[in-house]
C-alpha positions in Angstrom: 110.1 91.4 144.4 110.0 90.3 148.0 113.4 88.3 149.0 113.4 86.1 152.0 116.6 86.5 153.7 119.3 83.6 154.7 119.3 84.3 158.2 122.0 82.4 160.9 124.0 81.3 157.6 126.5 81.4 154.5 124.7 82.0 151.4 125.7 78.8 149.5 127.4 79.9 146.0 126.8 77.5 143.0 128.8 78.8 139.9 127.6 77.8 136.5 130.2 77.4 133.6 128.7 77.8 129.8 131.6 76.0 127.7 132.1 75.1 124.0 135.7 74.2 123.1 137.3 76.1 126.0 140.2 73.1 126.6 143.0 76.8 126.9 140.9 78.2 129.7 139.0 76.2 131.7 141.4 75.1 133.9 142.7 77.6 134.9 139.2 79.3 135.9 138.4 76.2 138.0 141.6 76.4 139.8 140.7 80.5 140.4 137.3 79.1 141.3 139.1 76.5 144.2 141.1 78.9 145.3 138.5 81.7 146.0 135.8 79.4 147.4 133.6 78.3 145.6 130.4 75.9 146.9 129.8 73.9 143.6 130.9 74.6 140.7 129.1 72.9 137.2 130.7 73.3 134.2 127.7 73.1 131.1 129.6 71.7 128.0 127.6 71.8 125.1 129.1 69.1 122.8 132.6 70.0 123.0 135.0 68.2 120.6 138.4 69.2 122.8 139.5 68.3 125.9 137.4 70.8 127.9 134.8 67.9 129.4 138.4 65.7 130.4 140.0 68.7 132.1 137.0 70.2 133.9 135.8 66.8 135.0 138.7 66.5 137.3 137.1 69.7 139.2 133.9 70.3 138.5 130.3 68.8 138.1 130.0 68.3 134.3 127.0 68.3 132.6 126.5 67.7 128.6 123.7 69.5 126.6 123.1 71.0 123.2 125.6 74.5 122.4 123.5 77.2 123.4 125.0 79.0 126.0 121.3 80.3 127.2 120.3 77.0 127.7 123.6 75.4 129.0 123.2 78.3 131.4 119.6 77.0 132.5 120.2 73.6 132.7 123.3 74.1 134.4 121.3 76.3 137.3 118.5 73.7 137.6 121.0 71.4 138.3 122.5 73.5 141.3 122.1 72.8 144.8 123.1 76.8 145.7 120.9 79.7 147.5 123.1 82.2 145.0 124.2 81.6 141.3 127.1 83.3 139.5 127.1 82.8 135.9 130.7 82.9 134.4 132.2 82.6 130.9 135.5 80.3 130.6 137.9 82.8 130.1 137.5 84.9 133.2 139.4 84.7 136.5 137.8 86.4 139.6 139.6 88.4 142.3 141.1 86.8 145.5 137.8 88.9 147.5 135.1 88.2 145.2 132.8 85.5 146.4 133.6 87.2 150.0 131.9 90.5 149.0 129.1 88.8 146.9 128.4 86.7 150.0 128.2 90.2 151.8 125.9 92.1 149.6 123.5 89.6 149.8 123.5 90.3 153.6 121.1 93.5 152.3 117.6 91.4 152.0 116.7 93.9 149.0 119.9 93.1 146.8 118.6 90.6 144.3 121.7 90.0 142.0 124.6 92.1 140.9 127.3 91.7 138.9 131.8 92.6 139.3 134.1 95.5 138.0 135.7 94.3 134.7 139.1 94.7 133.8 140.1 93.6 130.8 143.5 91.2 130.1 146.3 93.3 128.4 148.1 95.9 129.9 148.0 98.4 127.1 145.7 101.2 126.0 143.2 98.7 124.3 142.7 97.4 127.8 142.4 100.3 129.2 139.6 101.4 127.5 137.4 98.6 127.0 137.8 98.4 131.0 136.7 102.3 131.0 134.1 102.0 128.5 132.3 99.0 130.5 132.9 100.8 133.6 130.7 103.7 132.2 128.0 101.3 131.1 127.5 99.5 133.8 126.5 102.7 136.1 123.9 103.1 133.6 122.3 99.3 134.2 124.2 98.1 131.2 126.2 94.9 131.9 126.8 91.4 130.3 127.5 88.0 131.2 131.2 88.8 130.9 130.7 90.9 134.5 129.7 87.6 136.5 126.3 87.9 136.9 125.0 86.7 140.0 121.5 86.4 141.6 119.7 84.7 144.4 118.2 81.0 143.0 114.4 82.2 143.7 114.8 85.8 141.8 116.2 84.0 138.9 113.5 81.4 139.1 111.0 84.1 139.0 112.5 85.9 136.3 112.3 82.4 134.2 115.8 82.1 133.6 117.8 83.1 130.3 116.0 83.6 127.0 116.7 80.7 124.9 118.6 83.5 122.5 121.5 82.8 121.0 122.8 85.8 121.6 121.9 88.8 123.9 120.4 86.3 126.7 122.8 88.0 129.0 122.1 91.6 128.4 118.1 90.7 128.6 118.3 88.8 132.1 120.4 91.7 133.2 117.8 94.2 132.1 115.0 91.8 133.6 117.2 91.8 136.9 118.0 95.6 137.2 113.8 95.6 137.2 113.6 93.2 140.0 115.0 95.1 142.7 118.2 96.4 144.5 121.4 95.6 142.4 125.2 94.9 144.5 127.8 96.2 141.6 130.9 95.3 143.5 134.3 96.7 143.2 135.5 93.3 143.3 137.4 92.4 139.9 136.5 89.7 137.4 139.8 89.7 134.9 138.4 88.9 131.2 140.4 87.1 128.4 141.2 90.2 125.5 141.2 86.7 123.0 137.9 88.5 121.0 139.5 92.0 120.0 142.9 90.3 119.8 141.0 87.5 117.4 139.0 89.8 115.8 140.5 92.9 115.8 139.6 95.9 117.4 137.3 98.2 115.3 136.2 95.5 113.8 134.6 94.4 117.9 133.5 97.6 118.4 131.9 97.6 115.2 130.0 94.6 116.0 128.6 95.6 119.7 127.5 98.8 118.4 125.7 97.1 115.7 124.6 93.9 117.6 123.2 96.4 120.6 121.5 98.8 117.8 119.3 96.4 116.1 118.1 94.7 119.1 117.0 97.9 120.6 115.2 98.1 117.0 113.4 95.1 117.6 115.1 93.0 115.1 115.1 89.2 116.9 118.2 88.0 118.4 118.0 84.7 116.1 119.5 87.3 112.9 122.0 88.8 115.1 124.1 86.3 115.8 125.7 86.2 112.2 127.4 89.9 113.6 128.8 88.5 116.6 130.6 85.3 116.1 132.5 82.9 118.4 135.6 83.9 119.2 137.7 80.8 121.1 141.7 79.6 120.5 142.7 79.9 116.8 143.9 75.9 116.8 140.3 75.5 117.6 137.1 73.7 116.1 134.1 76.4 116.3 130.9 76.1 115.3 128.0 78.7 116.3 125.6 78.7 119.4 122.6 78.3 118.2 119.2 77.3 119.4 
């Protein structure tokens, strides 16, 4: 896929926020997000019934739309003004150098997207091998939207966006991506909440990736997956599945 490079200037970094009932985190990422520099920053709520629209209005560009975090993610890149998008989930933090070594991949016309190092929350063996085991996956092309995918506006426009899946959107565009061109997998960290095996429990997580990744690759349609891989979000709150 031929790239046109942003000669003489900053790439311009718009970061798209997928939230549903995410009132415990997303503050905290838009302050991460202020303090490492981001461009724009638009938080796509879809129909939240906590305070997550209130508390990310005060920092971000808010806009409202169905919960479906492959469309909120669409909707929420149309509306960006930026040459790069980074998709990120609301209960990540990024590292202090991250948007400084995304902005310098993309000096390398042929790097389309890429993606960070994920490490885990939790400072205990659990931790340390979800971080491992992701670590190993994603030298073999396998990422997900936890990583903070990022790609240049007119490589994502010519993918078509996210599947309107309900699940597994992320692990699709990231395939579709990897098949686009040159990939930038920075050392840079993106810290992600351990809320879903701490929720859920451990095996039982594992259990569902390994089952969730299995079927799809058996052709069995995202639509029946989702029942395997619920939302996982604050205990006090309200949930309700994404759905399309």
């Amino acid at each position: 896929m031929a790239i046109t490079a942003m000669s003489f200037r900053t790439a311009s970094i718009s970061v798209i926020i997928p939230t549903y009932n995410e009132e415990h985190t997303i503050g905290d990422l838009l302050h991460n997000l202020q303090e490492v520099g981001a461009d724009e920053v638009i938080v796509a709520d879809g129909d939240s019934s906590d305070r997550t629209v209130a508390i990310a209005s005060n920092r971000a560009r808010v806009i409202r739309c169905k919960t479906c975090r492959s469309v909120q993610m669409n909707l929420g890149a149309q509306a960006s003004f930026g040459d790069v998008l980074l998709f990120l989930h609301a209960d990540v933090r990024l590292g202090p150098g991250a948007l400084v070594a995304l902005r310098n991949s993309l000096r390398d016309p042929d790097v389309v997207g890429g993606n960070f190092d994920v490490r885990y929350g939790g400072c205990d063996l659990v931790a340390w091998v979800f971080t491992s085991v992701n670590r190993w996956r994603r030298r073999l092309g396998v990422f997900y939207g936890d990583s903070g995918i990022f790609c240049r506006r007119q490589v994502f426009e010519a993918l078509g966006g996210y599947a309107p899946w309900p699940i597994l959107e992320d692990y699709d565009f990231a395939r579709r991506l990897r098949r686009a061109g040159k990939l930038a997998l920075l050392a840079e960290p993106i810290w992600v909440s351990d809320r879903r095996w701490r929720n859920a429990g451990i095996f039982r997580t594992m259990w569902s990736w390994f089952w969730v990744q299995g079927l799809y690759l058996a052709g069995v349609r995202p639509e029946r997956l989702l029942r395997l891989y619920p939302p996982v979000r604050h205990p006090n709150d309200t949930s309700k599945e994404d759905c399309c």
